[in-house]
C-alpha positions in Angstrom: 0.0 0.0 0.0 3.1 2.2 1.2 4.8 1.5 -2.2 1.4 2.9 -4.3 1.2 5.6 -2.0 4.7 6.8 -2.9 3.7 6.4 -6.3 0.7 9.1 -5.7 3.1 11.3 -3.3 5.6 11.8 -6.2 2.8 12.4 -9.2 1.6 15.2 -6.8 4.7 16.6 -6.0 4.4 21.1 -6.6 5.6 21.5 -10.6 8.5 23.6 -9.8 10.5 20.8 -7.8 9.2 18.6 -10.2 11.1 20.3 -12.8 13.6 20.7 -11.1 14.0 16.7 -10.5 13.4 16.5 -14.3 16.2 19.5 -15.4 18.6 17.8 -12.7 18.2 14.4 -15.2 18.7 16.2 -18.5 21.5 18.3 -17.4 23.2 15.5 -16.3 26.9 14.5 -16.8 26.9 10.7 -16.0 26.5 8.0 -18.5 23.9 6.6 -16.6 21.0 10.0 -16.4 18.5 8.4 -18.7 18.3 4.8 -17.5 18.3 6.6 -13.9 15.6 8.7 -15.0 13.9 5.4 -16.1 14.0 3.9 -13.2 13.3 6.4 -10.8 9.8 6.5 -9.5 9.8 3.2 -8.6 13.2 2.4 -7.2 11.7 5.4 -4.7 8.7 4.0 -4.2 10.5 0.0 -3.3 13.0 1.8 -1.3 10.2 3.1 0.9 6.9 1.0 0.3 9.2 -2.4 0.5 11.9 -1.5 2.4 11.8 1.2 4.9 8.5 0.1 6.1 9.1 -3.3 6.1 12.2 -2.4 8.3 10.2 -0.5 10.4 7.6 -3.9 11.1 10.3 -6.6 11.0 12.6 -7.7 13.4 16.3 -7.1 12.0 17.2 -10.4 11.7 13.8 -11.3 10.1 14.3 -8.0 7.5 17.8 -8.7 7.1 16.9 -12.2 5.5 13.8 -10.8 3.4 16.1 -8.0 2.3 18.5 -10.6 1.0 16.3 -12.6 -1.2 16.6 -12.0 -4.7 13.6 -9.5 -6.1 11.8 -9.4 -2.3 11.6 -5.1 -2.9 10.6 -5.5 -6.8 9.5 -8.0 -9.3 12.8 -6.1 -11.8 15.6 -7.4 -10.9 17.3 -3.9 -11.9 14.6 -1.7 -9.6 15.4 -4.2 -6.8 18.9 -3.9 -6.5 18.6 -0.3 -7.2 16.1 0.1 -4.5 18.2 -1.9 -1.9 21.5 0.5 -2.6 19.2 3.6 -2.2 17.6 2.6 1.3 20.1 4.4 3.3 20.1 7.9 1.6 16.2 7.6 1.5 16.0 6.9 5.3 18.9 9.7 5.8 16.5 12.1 3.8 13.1 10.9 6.0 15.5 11.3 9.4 16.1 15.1 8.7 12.7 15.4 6.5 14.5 17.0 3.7 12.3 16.7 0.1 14.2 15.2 -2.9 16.0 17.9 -4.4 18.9 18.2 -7.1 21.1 16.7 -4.7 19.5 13.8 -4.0 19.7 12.7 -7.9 23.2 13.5 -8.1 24.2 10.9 -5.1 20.9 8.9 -6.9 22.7 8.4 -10.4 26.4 7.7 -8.5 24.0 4.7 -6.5 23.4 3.7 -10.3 26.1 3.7 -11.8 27.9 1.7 -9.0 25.3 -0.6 -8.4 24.2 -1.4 -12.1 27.5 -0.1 -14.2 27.4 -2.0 -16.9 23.1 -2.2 -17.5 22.6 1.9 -16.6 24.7 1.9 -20.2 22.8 -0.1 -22.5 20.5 1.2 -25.6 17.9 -1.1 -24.1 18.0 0.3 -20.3 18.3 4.4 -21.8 15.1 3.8 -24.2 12.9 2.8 -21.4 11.1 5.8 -22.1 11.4 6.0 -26.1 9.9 7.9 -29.4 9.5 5.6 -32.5 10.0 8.3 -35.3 10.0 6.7 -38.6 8.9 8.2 -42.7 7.2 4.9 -43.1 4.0 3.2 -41.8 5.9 0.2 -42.9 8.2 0.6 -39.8 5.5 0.8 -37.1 5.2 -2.8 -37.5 8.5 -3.0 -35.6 7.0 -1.3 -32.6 5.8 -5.0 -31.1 9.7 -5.9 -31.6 10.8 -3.3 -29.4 7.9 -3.5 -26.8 8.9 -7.4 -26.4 12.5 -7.0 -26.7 13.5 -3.5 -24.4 9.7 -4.0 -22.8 9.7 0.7 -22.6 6.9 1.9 -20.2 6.2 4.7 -23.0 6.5 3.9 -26.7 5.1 7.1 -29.0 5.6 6.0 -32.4 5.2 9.5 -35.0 5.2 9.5 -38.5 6.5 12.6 -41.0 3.5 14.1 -41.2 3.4 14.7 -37.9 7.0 15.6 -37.6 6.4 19.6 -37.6 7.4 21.3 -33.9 8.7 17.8 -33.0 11.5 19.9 -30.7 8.3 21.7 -28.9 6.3 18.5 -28.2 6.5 16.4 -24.8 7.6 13.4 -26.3 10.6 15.2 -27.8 12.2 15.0 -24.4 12.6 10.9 -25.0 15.2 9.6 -26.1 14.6 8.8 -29.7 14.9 6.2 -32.8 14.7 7.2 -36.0 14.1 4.3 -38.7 14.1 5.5 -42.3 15.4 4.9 -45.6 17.9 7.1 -47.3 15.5 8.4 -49.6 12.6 9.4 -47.2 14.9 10.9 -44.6 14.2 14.4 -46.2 10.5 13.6 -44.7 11.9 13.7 -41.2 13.9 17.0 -41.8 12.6 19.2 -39.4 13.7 16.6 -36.4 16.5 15.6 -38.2 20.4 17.3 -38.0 22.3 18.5 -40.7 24.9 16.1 -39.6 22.9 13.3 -40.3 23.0 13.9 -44.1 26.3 14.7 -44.0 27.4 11.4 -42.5 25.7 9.6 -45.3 27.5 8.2 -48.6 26.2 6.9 -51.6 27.4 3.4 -51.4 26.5 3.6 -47.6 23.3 0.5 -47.7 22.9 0.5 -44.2 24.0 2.8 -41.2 23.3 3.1 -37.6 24.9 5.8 -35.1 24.0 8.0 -31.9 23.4 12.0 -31.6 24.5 12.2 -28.2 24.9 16.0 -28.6 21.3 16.1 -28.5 19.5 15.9 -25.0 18.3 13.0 -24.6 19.9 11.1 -27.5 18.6 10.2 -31.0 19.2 6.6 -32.2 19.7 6.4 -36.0 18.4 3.6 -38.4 19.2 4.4 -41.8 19.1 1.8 -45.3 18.8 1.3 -48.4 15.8 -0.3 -48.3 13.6 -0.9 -45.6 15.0 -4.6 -45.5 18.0 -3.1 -44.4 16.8 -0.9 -41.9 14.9 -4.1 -40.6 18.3 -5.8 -40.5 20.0 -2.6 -38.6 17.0 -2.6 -36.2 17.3 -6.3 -35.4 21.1 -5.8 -35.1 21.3 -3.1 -33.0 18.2 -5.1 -30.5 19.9 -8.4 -30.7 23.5 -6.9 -29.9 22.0 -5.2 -27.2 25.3 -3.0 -27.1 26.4 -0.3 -24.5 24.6 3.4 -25.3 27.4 4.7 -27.9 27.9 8.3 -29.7 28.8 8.6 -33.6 29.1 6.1 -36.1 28.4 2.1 -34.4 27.9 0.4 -37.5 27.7 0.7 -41.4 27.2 -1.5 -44.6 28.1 -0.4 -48.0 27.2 -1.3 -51.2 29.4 -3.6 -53.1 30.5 -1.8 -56.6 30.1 1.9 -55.4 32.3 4.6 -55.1 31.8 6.5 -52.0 30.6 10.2 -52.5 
């Protein structure tokens, strides 16, 4: 009950600290901001719904050997370990009834990325929270493909023609993937980069790199054909590689001369 509760507490926390949590995310250093931002609501509400209270009715001993079972805070492995490491800066907070404040995330995304270093850096752990923006109804067929394989709370898939004030819409704050073919990626040019283009060659068939100069980051799925963006999207779910920056992989074209 504690653990819902905390769930209600947080979606009615006042706007401006709210925001303030959120900027604290986005202006973020560490490697691990958007997974941690992920994860957040309810590695708080375990911490306190499954594990201070629980310490608070339980004998040491008895709490000591519930908090030791795998997944006894949350059914995530992830979210339970989390939740475990944060326990003592969450009881530190309630002891001198301070509210969560920039601070807190700060010594909240070093608890990440000591307790999970290796997961807080995957493609699958930062799209959690993701946009699907693609030229093609063709692609939103691989929207069940991603909901199965990186299982995101939010998935907003838009299409080109909705693509106009994309930087001025909530869901432009997600981290994004953009699957398109070389020839339709003119569609998507008002979300797009000039960068993008530029990174593009004629005998390139297939490429797939990161923005990570953009806040949050925008994934990049570009072909040939849209078989070849379906082999770059099931190569870059399957591989399941660390979050990257630039260039991660590319095909070319047997026969062509680069540009």
């Amino acid at each position: 009950i504690v653990h819902e509760l905390t769930h209600r507490w947080q979606q009615a926390m006042p706007e401006a600290m709210a925001n303030d949590i959120i900027n604290a995310f986005l202006n973020s250093e560490s490697d691990c901001a958007l997974s941690g931002f992920h994860w957040f609501e309810e590695v708080i509400a375990s911490a306190i719904g499954n594990g201070v209270i629980e310490s608070i009715l339980l004998e040491q001993q008895a709490f000591d050997t519930y908090a030791a079972l795998p997944m006894s805070f949350y059914a995530d492995a992830d979210i339970d370990r989390l939740a475990k490491a944060m326990m003592p800066l969450i009881e530190e907070y309630l002891d001198q009834r301070q509210v969560m404040d920039v601070a807190f995330v700060a010594q909240y995304l070093q608890t990440v990325a000591s307790t999970l270093p290796d997961r807080c850096r995957r493609v699958a752990s930062e799209m959690r929270g993701m946009t699907l923006l693609t030229s093609s109804a063709y692609a939103t067929q691989f929207a069940s493909r991603l909901h199965r394989e990186w299982q995101p709370n939010t998935l907003v898939t838009i299409m080109s023609e909705s693509v106009n004030g994309f930087a001025q819409r909530p869901y432009s704050q997600l981290p994004t993937l953009v699957l398109t073919t070389k020839t339709q990626l003119k569609t998507l040019a008002p979300a797009v980069r000039r960068r993008t283009v530029e990174r593009l060659s004629k005998d390139t068939s297939l490429l797939i790199f990161a923005d990570r100069s953009h806040r949050p980051t925008i994934y990049y799925v570009i072909g040939d054909r849209w078989q070849d963006v379906e082999t770059g999207l099931e190569r870059l779910v399957s591989q399941s590689p660390a979050s990257f920056n630039g260039e991660w992989y590319r095909s070319r074209t047997p026969g062509l001369v680069p540009n």
